[in-house]
C-alpha positions as MATLAB code, in Angstrom:
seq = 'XXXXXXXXXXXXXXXXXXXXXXXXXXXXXXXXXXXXXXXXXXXXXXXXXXXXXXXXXXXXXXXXXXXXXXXXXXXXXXXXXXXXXXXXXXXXXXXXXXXXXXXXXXXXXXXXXXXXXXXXXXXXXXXXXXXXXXXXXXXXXXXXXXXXXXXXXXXXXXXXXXXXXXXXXXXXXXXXXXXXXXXXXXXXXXXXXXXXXXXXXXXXXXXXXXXXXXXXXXXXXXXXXXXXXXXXXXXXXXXXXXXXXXXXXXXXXXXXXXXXXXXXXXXXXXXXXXXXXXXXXXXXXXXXXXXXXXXXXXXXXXXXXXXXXXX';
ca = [
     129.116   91.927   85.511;
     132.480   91.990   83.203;
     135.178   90.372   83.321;
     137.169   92.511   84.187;
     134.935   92.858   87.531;
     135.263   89.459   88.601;
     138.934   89.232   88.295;
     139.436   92.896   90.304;
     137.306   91.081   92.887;
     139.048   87.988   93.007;
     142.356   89.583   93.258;
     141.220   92.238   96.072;
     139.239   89.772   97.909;
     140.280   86.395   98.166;
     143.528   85.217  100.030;
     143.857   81.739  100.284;
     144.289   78.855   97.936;
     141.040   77.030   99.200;
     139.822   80.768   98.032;
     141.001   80.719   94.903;
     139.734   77.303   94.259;
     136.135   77.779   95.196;
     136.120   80.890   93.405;
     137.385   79.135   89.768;
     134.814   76.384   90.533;
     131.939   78.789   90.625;
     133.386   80.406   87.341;
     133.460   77.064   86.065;
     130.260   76.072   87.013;
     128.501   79.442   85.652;
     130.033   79.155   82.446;
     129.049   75.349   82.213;
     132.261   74.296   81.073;
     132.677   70.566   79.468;
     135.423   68.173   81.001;
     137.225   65.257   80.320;
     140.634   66.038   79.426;
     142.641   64.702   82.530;
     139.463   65.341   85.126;
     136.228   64.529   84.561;
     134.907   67.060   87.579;
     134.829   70.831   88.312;
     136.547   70.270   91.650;
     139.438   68.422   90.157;
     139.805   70.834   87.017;
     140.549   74.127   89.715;
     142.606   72.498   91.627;
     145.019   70.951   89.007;
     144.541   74.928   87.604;
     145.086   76.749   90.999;
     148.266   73.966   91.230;
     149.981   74.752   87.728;
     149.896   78.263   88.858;
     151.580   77.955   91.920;
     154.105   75.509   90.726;
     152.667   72.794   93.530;
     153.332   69.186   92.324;
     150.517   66.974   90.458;
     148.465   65.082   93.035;
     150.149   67.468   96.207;
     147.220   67.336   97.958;
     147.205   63.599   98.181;
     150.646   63.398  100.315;
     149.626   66.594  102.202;
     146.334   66.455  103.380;
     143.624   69.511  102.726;
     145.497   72.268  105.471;
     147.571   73.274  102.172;
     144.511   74.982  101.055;
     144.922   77.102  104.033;
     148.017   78.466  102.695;
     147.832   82.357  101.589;
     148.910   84.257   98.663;
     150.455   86.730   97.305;
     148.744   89.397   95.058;
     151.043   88.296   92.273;
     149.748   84.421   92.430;
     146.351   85.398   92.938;
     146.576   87.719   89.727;
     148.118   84.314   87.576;
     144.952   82.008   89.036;
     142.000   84.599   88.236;
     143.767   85.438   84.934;
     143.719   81.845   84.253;
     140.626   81.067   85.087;
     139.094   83.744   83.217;
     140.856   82.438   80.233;
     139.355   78.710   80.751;
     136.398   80.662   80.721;
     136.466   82.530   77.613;
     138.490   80.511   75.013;
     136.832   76.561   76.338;
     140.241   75.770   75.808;
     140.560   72.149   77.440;
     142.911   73.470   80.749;
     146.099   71.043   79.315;
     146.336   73.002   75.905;
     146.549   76.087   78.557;
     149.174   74.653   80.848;
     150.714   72.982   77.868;
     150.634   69.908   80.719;
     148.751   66.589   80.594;
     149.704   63.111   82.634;
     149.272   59.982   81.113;
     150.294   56.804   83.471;
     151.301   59.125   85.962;
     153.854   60.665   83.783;
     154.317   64.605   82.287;
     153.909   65.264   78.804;
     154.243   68.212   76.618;
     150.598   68.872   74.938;
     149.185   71.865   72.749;
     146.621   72.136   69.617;
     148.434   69.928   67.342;
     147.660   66.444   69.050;
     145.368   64.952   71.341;
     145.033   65.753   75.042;
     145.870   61.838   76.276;
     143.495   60.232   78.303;
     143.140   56.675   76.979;
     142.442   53.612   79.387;
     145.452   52.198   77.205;
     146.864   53.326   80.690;
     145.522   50.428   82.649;
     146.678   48.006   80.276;
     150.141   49.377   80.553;
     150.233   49.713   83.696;
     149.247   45.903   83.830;
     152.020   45.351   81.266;
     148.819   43.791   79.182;
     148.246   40.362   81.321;
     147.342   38.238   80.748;
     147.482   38.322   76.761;
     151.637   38.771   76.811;
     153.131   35.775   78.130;
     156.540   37.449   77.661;
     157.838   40.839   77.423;
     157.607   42.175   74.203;
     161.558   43.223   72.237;
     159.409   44.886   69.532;
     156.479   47.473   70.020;
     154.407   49.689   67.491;
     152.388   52.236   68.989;
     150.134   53.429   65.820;
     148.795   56.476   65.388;
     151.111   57.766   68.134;
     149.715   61.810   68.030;
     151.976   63.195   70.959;
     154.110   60.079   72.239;
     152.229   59.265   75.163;
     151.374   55.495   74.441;
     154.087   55.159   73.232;
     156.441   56.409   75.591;
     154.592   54.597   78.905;
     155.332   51.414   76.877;
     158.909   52.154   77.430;
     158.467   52.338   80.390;
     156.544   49.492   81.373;
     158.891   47.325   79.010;
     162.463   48.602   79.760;
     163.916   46.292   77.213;
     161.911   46.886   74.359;
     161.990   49.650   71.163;
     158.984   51.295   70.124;
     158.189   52.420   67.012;
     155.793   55.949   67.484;
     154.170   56.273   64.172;
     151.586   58.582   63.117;
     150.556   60.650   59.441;
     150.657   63.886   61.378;
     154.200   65.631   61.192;
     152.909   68.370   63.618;
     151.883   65.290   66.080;
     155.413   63.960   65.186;
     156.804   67.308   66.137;
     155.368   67.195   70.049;
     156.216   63.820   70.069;
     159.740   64.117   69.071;
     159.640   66.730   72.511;
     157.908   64.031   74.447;
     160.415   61.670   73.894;
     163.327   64.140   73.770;
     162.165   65.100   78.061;
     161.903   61.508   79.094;
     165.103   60.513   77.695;
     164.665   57.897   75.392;
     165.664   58.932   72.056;
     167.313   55.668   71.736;
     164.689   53.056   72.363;
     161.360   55.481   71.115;
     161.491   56.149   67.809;
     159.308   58.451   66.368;
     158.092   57.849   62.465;
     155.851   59.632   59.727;
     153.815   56.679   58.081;
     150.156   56.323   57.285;
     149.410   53.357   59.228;
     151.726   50.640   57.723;
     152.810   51.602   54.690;
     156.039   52.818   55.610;
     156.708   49.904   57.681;
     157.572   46.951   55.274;
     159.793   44.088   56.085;
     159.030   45.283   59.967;
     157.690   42.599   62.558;
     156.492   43.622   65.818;
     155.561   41.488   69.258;
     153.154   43.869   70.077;
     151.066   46.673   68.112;
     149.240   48.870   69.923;
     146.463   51.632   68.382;
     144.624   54.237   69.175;
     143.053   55.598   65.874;
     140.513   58.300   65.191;
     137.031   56.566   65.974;
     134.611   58.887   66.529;
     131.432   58.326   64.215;
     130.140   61.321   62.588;
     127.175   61.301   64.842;
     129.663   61.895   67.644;
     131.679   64.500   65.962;
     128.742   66.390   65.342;
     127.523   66.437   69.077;
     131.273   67.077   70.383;
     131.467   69.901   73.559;
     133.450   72.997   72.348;
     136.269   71.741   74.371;
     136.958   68.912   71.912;
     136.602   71.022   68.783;
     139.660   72.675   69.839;
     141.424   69.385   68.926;
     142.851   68.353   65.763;
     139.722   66.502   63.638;
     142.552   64.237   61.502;
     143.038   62.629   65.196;
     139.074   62.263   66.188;
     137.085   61.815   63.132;
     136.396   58.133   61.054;
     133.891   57.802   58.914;
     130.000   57.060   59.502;
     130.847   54.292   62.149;
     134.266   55.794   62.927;
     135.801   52.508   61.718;
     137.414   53.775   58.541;
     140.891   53.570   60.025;
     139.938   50.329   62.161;
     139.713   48.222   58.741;
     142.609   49.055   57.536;
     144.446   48.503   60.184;
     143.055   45.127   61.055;
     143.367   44.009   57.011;
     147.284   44.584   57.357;
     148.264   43.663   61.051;
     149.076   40.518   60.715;
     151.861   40.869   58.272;
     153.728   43.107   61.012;
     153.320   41.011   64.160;
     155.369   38.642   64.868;
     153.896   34.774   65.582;
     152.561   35.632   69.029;
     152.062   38.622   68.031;
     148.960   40.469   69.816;
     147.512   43.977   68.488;
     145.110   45.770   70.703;
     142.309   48.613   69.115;
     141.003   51.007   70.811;
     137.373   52.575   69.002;
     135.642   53.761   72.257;
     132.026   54.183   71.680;
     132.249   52.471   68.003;
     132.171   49.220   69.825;
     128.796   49.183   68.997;
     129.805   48.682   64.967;
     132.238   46.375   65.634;
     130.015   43.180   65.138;
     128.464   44.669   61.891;
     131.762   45.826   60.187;
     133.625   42.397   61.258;
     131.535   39.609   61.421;
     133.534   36.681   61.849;
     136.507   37.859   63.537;
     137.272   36.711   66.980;
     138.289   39.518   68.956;
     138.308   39.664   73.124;
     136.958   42.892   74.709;
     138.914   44.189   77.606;
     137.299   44.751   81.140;
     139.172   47.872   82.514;
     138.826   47.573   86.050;
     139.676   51.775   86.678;
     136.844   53.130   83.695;
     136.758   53.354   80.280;
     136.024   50.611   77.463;
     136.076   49.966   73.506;
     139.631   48.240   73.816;
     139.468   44.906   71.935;
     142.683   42.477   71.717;
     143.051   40.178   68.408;
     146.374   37.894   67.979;
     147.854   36.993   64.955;
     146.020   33.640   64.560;
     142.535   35.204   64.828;
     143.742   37.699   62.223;
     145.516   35.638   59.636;
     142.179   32.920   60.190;
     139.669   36.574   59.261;
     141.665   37.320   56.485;
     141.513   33.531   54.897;
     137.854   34.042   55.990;
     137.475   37.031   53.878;
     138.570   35.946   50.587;
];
């Protein structure tokens, strides 16, 4: 059957938004799409798609209960769902790039092809305002490697009083970020800044660095769902152990943090190199109590005493 024939049906034959939802989850399911870009589940991925067309609010269904799916529709609506579905379908484009729509610590952002689709467990930590490493709240914040401004913007957020320095090598990621910031309103405490890594940082000291760096291993990028190869390698890709950036970064924190200074690395599954690429260096895995790992927190101290170590 075409295309073409499924989204006549669709249009002709289903009314309701329960309808509509079953329906793309049955597309879904046929084509064996890949998730993990804001859901992790086919349910979840055609609802927040049925939603975005119908201009509901994210999470609706939580504050009214399932007799919204009840709801009918108009041939118009129905036409934007089954059109959007059958586009999920045929491009694998991960469904935020489509929607140009992606939350990150319960907050909108603005994504498309030139940065990342968030979905870091950096959220928890936020969220958490990273206890119990900070004993006080931070006046200075880099977020490194920034791609969109989502990090970097939450940590605004969860530290009213602080400025954040969003730095990343990609002027495109710069670009959405400079749009993230622009819609939350904080152009004067998030400032967004083209730098690879540090070295358009001197003379800068910050309470609190915070990075999320390409670390995918090139095992990984090789085995990497079609959904993912729609995003930008520069952001994904590190090296054999996916640690290339993870050095570097490490060898020069501590000459930007301040005294009690605390940077936390995120390198997902390239935990596993960790050990072998640092030996020595005394860094503190985070539990995450809501999923996710391969966040490790390091403080000055532990850094400067590596670096002695090193020489």
């Amino acid at each position: 059957m075409t295309d073409k024939f499924y989204l006549d049906e669709a249009i002709s034959d289903l009314h309701s938004i329960l309808d509509m939802v079953r329906w793309a989850v049955s597309r879904f399911n046929d084509a064996e799409l890949y998730y993990g870009h804001g859901t992790d589940n086919v349910w979840d991925e055609a609802v927040n798609l049925v939603f975005y067309a119908l201009h509901l609010p994210h999470g609706l269904t939580a504050q009214t209960g399932d007799g919204l799916f009840a709801a009918k529709l108009t041939t118009s609506e129905r036409t934007k769902i089954a059109e959007l579905v059958l586009q999920r379908v045929q491009t694998r484009l991960p469904l935020p790039y489509i929607t140009h729509q992606a939350f990150f610590c319960d907050l909108p952002f603005y994504v498309d092809e030139r940065v990342l689709i968030p979905r870091s467990p950096f959220a928890e930590l936020i969220q958490q305002q990273f206890a119990p490493w900070l004993t006080t709240s931070p006046q200075r914040i880099l977020d490194l490697c920034t791609g969109g401004g989502c990090i970097a913007i939450a940590l605004a957020y969860a530290f009213e009083d602080a400025e954040v320095d969003a730095v990343d090598i990609s002027e495109d990621a710069l670009a959405v970020a400079e749009i993230n910031i622009q819609e939350h309103g904080l152009g004067d405490r998030v400032y967004p800044l083209y730098s690879d890594l540090f070295t358009q940082l001197q003379g800068q000291k910050y309470d609190l660095i915070v990075s999320n760096p390409p670390y995918v291993d090139a095992e990984d990028m090789a085995d990497l769902p079609v959904e993912f190869q729609h995003e930008p390698e520069l952001a994904l890709a590190a090296g054999d152990d996916g640690l290339d950036l993870v050095e570097s970064i490490i060898e020069h924190a501590p000459d930007y943090l301040s005294e009690q200074g605390v940077l936390f690395v995120e390198v997902g599954n390239s935990l596993v190199h960790m050990a072998n690429r640092f030996p020595g260096l005394k860094i503190e895995w985070v539990e995450l109590a809501h999923g996710g790992h391969g966040i490790f927190a390091v403080t000055k101290a532990a850094l400067d005493s590596y670096k002695q170590q090193d020489k």
